[in-house]
C-alpha positions as a LaTeX table, in Angstrom:
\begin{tabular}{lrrr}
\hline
Residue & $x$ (\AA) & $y$ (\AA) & $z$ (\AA) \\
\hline
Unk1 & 0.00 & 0.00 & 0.00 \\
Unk2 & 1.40 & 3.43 & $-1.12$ \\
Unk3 & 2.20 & 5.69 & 2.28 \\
Unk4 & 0.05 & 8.43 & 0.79 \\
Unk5 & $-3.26$ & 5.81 & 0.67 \\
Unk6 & $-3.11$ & 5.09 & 4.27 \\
Unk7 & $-4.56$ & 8.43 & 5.71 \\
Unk8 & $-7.50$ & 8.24 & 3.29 \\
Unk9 & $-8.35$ & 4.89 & 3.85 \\
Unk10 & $-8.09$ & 5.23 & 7.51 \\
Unk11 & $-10.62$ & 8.33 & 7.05 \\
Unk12 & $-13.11$ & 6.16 & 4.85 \\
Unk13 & $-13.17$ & 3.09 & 7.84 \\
Unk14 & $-13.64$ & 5.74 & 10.46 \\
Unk15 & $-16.35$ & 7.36 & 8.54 \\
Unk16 & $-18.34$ & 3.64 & 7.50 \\
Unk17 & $-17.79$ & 3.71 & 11.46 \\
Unk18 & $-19.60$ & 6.68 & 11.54 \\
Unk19 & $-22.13$ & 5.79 & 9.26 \\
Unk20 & $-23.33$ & 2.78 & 10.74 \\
Unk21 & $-23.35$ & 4.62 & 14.22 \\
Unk22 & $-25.77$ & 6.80 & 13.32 \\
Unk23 & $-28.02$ & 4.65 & 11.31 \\
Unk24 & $-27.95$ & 2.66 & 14.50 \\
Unk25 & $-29.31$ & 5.90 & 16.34 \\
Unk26 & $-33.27$ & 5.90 & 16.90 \\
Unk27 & $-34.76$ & 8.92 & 18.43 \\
Unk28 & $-37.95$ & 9.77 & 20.19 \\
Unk29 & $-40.33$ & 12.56 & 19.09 \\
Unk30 & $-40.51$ & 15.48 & 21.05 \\
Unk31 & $-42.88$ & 16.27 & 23.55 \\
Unk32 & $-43.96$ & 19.19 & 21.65 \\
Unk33 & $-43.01$ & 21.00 & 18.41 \\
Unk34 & $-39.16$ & 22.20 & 18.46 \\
Unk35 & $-39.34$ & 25.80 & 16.78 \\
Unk36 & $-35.36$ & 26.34 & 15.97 \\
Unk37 & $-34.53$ & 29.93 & 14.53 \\
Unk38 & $-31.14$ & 30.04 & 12.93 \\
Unk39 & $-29.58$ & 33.02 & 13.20 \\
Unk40 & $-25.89$ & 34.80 & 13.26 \\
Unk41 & $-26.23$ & 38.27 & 11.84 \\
Unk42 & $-22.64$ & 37.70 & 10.38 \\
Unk43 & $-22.87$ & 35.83 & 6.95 \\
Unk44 & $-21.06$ & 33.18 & 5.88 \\
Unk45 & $-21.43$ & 31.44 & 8.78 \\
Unk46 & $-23.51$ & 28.05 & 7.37 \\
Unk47 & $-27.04$ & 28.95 & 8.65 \\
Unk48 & $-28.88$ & 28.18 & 5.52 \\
Unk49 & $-26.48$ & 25.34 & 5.43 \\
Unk50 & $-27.19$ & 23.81 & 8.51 \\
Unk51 & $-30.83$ & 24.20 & 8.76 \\
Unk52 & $-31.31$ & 21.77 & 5.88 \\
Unk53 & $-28.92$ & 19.44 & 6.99 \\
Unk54 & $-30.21$ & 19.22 & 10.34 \\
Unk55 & $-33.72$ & 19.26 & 8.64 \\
Unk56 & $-32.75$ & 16.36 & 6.31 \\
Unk57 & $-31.15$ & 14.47 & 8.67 \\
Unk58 & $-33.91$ & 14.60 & 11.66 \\
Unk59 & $-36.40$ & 13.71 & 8.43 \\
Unk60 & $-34.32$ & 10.51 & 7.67 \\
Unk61 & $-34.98$ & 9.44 & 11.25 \\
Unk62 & $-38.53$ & 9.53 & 11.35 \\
Unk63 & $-39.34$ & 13.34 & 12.71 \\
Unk64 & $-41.76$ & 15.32 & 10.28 \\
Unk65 & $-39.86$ & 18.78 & 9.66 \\
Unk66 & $-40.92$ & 21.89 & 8.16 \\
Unk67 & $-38.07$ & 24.49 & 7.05 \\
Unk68 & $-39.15$ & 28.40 & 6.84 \\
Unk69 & $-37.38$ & 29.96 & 4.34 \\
Unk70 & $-37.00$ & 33.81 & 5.60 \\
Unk71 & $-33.97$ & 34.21 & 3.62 \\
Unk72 & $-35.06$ & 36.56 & $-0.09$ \\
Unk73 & $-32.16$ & 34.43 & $-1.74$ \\
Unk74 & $-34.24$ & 31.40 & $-1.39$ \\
Unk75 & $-31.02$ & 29.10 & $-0.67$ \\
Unk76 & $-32.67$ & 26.80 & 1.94 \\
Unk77 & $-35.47$ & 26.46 & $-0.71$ \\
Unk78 & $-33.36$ & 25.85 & $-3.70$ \\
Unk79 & $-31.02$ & 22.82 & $-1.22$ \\
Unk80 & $-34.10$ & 21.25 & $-0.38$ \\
Unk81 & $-35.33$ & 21.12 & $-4.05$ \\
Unk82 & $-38.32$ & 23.21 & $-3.77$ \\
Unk83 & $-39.74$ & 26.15 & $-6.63$ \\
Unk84 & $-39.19$ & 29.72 & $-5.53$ \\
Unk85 & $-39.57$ & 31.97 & $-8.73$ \\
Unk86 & $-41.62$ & 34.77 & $-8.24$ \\
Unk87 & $-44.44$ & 33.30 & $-8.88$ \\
Unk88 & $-44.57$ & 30.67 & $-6.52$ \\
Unk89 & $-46.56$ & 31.49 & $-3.11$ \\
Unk90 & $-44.17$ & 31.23 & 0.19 \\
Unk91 & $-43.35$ & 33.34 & 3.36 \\
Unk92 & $-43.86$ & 36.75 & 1.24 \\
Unk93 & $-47.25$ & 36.20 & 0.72 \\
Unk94 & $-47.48$ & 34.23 & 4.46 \\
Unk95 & $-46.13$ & 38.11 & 6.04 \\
Unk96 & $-46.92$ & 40.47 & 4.16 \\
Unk97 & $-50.68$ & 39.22 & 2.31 \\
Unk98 & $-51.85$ & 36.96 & 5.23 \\
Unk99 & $-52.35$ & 33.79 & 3.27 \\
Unk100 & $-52.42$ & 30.86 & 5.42 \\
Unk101 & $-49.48$ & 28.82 & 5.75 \\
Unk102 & $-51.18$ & 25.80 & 4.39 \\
Unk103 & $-51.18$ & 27.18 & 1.05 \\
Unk104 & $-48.00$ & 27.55 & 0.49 \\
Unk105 & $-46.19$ & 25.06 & 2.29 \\
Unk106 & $-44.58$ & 22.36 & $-0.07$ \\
Unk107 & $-43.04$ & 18.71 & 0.24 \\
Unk108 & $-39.62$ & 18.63 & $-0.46$ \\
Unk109 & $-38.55$ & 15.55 & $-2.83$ \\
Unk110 & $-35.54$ & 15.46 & 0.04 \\
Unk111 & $-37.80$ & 13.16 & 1.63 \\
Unk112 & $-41.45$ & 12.43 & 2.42 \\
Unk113 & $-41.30$ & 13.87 & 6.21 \\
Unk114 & $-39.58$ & 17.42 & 4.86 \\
Unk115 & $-42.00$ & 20.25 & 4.24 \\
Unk116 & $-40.84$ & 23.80 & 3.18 \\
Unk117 & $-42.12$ & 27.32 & 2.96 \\
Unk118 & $-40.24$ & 28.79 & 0.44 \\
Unk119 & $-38.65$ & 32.50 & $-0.14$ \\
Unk120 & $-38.93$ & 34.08 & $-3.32$ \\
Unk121 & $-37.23$ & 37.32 & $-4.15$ \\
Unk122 & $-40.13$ & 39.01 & $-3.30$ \\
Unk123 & $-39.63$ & 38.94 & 0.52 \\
Unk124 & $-36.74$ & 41.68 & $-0.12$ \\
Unk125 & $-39.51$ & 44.27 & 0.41 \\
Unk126 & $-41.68$ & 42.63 & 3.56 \\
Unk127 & $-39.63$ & 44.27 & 5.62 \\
Unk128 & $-40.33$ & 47.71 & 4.25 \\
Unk129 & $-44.25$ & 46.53 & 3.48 \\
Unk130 & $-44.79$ & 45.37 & 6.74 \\
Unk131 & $-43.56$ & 48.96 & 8.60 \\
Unk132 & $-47.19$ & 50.08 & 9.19 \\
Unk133 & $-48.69$ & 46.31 & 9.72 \\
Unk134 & $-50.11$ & 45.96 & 13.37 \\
Unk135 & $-48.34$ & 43.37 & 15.54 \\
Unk136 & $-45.78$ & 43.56 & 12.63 \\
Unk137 & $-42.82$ & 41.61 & 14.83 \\
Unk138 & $-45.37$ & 38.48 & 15.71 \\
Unk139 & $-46.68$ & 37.74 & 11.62 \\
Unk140 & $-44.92$ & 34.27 & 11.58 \\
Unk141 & $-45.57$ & 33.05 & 15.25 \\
Unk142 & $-49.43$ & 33.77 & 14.80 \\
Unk143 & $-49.38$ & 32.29 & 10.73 \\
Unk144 & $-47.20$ & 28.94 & 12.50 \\
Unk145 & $-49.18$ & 28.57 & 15.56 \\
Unk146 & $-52.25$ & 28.75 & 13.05 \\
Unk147 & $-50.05$ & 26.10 & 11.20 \\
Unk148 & $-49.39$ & 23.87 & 13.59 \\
Unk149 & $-52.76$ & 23.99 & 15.16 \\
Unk150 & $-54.18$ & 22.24 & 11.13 \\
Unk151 & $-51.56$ & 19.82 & 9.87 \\
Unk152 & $-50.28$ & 16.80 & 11.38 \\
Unk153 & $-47.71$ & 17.26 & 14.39 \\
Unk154 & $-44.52$ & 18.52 & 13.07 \\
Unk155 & $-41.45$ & 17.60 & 15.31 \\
Unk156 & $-39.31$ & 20.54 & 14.19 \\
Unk157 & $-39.64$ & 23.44 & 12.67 \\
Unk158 & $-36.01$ & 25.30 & 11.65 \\
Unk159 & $-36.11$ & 28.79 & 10.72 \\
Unk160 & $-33.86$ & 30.26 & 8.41 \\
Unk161 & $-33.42$ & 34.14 & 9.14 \\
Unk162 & $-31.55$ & 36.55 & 7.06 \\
Unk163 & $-28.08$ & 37.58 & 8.13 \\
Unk164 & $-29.04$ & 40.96 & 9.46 \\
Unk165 & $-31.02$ & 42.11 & 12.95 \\
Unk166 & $-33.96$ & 43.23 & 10.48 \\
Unk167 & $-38.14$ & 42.72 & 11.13 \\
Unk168 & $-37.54$ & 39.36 & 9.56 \\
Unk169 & $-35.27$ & 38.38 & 11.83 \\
Unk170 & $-37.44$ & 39.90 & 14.42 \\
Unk171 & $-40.24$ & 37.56 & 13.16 \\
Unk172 & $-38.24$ & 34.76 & 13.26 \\
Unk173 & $-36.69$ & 34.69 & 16.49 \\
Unk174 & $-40.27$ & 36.00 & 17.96 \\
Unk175 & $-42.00$ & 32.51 & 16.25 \\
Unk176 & $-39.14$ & 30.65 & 18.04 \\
Unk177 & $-39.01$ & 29.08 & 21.26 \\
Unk178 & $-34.95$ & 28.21 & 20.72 \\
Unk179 & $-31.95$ & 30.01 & 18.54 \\
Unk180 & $-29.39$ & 27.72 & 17.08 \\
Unk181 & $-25.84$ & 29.92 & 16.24 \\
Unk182 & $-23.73$ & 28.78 & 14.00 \\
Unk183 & $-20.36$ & 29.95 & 14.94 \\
Unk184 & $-17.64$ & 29.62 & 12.25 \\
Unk185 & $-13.95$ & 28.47 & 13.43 \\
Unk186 & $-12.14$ & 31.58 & 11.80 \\
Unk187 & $-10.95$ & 34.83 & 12.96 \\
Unk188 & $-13.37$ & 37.23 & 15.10 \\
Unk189 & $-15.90$ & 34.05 & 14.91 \\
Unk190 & $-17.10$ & 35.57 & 18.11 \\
Unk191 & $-17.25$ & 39.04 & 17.02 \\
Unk192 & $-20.90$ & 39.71 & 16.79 \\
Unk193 & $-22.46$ & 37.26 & 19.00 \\
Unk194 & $-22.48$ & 39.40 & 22.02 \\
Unk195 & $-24.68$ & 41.70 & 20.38 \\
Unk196 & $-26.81$ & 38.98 & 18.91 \\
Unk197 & $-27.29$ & 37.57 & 22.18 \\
Unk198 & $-28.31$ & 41.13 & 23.34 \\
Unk199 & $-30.63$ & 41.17 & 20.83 \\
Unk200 & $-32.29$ & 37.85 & 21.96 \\
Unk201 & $-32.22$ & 39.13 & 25.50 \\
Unk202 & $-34.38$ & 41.87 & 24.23 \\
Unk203 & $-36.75$ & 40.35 & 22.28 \\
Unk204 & $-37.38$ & 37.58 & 24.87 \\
Unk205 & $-37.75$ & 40.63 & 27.32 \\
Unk206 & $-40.41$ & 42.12 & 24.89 \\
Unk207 & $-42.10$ & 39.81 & 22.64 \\
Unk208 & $-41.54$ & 35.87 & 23.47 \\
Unk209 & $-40.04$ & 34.72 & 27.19 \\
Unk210 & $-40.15$ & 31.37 & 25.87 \\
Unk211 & $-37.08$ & 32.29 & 23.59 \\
Unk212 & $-33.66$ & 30.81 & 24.86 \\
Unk213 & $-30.15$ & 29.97 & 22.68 \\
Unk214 & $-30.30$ & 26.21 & 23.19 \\
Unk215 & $-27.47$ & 25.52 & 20.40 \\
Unk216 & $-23.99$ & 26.58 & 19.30 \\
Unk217 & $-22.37$ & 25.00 & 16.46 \\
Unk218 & $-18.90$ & 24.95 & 15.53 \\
Unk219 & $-18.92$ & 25.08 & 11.87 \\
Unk220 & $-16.11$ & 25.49 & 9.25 \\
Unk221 & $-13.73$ & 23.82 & 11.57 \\
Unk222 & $-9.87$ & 22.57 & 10.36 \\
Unk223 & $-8.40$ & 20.42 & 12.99 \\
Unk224 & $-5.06$ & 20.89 & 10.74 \\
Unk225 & $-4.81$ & 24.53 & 11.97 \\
Unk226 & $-4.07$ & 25.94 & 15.38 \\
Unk227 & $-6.81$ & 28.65 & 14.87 \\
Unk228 & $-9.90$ & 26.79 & 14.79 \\
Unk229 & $-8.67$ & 24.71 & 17.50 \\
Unk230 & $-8.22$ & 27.69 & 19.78 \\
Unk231 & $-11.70$ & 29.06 & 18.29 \\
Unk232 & $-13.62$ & 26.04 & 19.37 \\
Unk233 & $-12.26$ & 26.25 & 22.74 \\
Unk234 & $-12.37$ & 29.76 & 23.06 \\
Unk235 & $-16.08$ & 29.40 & 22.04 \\
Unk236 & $-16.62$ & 26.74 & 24.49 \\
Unk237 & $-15.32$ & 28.72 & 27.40 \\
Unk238 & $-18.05$ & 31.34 & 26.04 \\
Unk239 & $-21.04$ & 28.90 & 25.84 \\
Unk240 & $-19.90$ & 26.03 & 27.82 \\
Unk241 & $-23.38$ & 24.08 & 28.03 \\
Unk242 & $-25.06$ & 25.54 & 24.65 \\
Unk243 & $-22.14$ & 23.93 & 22.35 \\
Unk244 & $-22.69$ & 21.01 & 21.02 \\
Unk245 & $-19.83$ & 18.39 & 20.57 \\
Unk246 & $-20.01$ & 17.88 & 17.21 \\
Unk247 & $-18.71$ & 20.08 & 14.93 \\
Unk248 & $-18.60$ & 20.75 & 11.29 \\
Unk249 & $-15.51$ & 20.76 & 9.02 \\
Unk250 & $-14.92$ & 22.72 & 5.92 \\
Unk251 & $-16.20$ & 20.67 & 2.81 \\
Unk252 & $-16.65$ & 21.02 & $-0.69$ \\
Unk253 & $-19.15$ & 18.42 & $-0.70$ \\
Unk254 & $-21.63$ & 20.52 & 2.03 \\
Unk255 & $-21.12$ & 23.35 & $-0.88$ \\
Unk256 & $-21.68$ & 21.61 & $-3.85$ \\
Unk257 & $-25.21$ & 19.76 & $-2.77$ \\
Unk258 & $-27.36$ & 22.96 & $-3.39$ \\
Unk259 & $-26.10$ & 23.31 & $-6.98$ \\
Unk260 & $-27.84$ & 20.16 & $-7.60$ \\
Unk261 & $-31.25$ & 20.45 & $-5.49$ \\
Unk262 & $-29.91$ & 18.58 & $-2.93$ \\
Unk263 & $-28.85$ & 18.57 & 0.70 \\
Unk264 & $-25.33$ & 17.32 & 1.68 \\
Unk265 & $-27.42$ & 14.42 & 3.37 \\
Unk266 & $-28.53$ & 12.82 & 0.21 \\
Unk267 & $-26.26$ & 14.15 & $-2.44$ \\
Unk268 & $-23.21$ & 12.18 & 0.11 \\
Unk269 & $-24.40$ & 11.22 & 3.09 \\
Unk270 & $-21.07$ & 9.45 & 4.20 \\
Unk271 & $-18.92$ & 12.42 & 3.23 \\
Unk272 & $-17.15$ & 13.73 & 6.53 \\
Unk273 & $-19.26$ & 17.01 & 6.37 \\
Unk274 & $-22.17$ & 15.17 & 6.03 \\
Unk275 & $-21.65$ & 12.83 & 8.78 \\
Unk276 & $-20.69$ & 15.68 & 10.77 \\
Unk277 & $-24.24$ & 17.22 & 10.43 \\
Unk278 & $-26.19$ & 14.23 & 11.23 \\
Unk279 & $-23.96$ & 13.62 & 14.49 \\
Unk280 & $-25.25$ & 17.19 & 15.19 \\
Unk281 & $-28.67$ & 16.38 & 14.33 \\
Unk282 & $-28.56$ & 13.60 & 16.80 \\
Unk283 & $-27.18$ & 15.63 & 19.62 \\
Unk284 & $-29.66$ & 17.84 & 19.39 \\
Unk285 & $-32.44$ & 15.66 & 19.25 \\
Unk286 & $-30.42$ & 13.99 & 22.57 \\
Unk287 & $-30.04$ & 16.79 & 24.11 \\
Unk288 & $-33.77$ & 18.60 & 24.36 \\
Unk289 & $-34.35$ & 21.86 & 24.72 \\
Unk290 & $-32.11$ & 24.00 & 27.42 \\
Unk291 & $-35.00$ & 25.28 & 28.85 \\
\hline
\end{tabular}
C-alpha cells in the first residue's frame, strides 16, 4: 500500500464507522413542536447550510420537519429542491398578504417527512411593506401557531433568518421558542455574538419569554490549523453548556449539494461534512431543549 493511501483509507473506515453509528441511532419525538430559529447576523457562517442538513437528517430518522425559508435568496429552498420563482406562493405572501401557511407550504422531494415554505425574491420588500402592519414583529408566530394547530404534528420546525437584525429576523426569532448559532472556526468568529445575544435578550424581554439559545455549532472547523482549534475552545469557554460536541468541518461536498437540489445528506451522506451534520442532528435531538 502506497504511504500516501493510508490516511485516506483510515478516514473512509472511520467514517463507514460513523455511518453505521448513526443509522444505529433511533430517536424519540418530542414532547412538543421544536421551533429552531437560525440566526448569526454575520454571513457566511452556514445557517442556511445547517438548517437543511439538520432538517434532512432529523427527516431521515422519522421526525416530520418543516423548514421556513426567511432568507429573499431562497437558498434553503433551492437545497431542499423546492420552486421559488416569483411566482410561486411562500413566506412573502405568508407576512406580508396573510395567506395561510397551508397554502403555500410544499413537500420537499428530500424526503417524504420534509415540508418547506419557500422564499422568493419578493420577501426583499416585507420588511419595508410590513412597517405600518399591526403586531408587525409576531406575523410568523401567529401564521405557525395557526399552522401547527391544522396539519399533522410537526417535530421541528427550523427557521432560516436573514443575516441581518432586520423585522424578519425579528419575526423569526419572535415565532421561536430556541436560537441555534452557528459559529464559524475563523478569525473574530465571536465578534458579533455578544450583540446577537443582546438582541435575543431583548426580544425575549419584549415579545416571546419562551425564547432561549439552546445551540452553538462549531462550523467550518480545520483540525489541521491551530486557529480553529483555539476558536472552538475559546467558544466553548463562552457557551460552555449551549455547544454542542459535534462540529462541522470545511467541505466542498456541504457546498456543492445545493447546486444540484440537494442537501449534503442525500447528495453524500457518508462524506465527513455530512456525517458531521447528522452527528449534530442527533445531539440535538439527545439533548432537548435548554429550557
Amino acid at each position: 500500500m502506497q504511504s500516501g493511501s493510508a490516511p485516506i483509507l483510515r478516514e473512509v473506515t472511520q467514517n463507514n464507522e460513523r455511518a453505521r453509528r448513526i443509522q444505529e441511532t433511533s430517536l424519540d419525538r418530542p414532547e412538543k413542536t421544536r421551533i429552531i430559529t437560525i440566526s448569526n447576523q454575520k454571513g457566511g457562517v452556514g445557517k442556511t447550510t445547517t438548517a437543511v442538513n439538520l432538517a434532512a437528517s432529523l427527516a431521515g430518522k422519522g421526525m416530520r420537519v418543516l423548514v421556513i425559508d426567511l432568507d429573499p435568496q431562497g437558498n434553503a429552498s433551492t437545497a431542499l429542491g423546492v420552486d421559488h420563482h416569483n411566482k410561486v406562493l411562500g413566506s412573502y405572501e405568508v407576512l406580508v398578504q396573510g395567506l395561510p401557511m397551508t397554502d403555500a407550504v410544499r413537500p420537499s422531494p428530500e424526503h417524504e417527512n420534509l415540508l418547506c415554505l419557500p422564499a422568493t425574491i419578493n420577501l426583499a420588500g416585507a420588511e419595508i411593506e410590513m412597517v405600518d402592519v399591526s403586531g408587525r414583529e409576531l406575523v410568523l408566530r401567529n401564521a405557525l401557531n395557526q399552522y401547527l394547530a391544522s396539519v399533522e404534528r410537526i417535530d421541528y420546525v427550523f427557521i432560516d433568518s436573514p443575516p441581518s437584525l432586520g423585522l424578519l429576523t425579528v419575526n423569526a426569532l419572535s415565532a421561536a421558542t430556541e436560537v441555534l448559532v452557528p459559529i464559524q472556526c475563523e478569525y473574530y468568529a465571536l465578534e458579533g455574538v455578544t450583540q446577537l445575544v443582546s438582541n435575543i435578550e431583548r426580544i425575549k424581554r419584549g415579545l416571546n419569554p419562551e425564547l432561549v439559545v439552546s445551540s452553538i455549532l462549531l462550523t467550518m472547523f480545520d483540525n489541521r490549523t491551530n486557529l480553529s482549534t483555539d476558536v472552538a475552545q475559546e467558544v466553548r469557554r463562552f457557551f460552555p453548556t449551549q455547544t454542542l460536541e459535534a462540529t462541522i468541518p470545511r467541505s466542498v461536498r456541504l457546498s456543492e449539494a445545493p447546486s444540484f437540489g440537494q442537501t449534503a445528506i442525500t447528495y453524500d451522506p457518508k462524506n465527513t461534512g455530512s456525517l458531521a451534520y447528522q452527528e449534530a442532528a442527533i445531539e440535538l435531538a439527545q439533548r432537548g431543549a435548554t429550557l
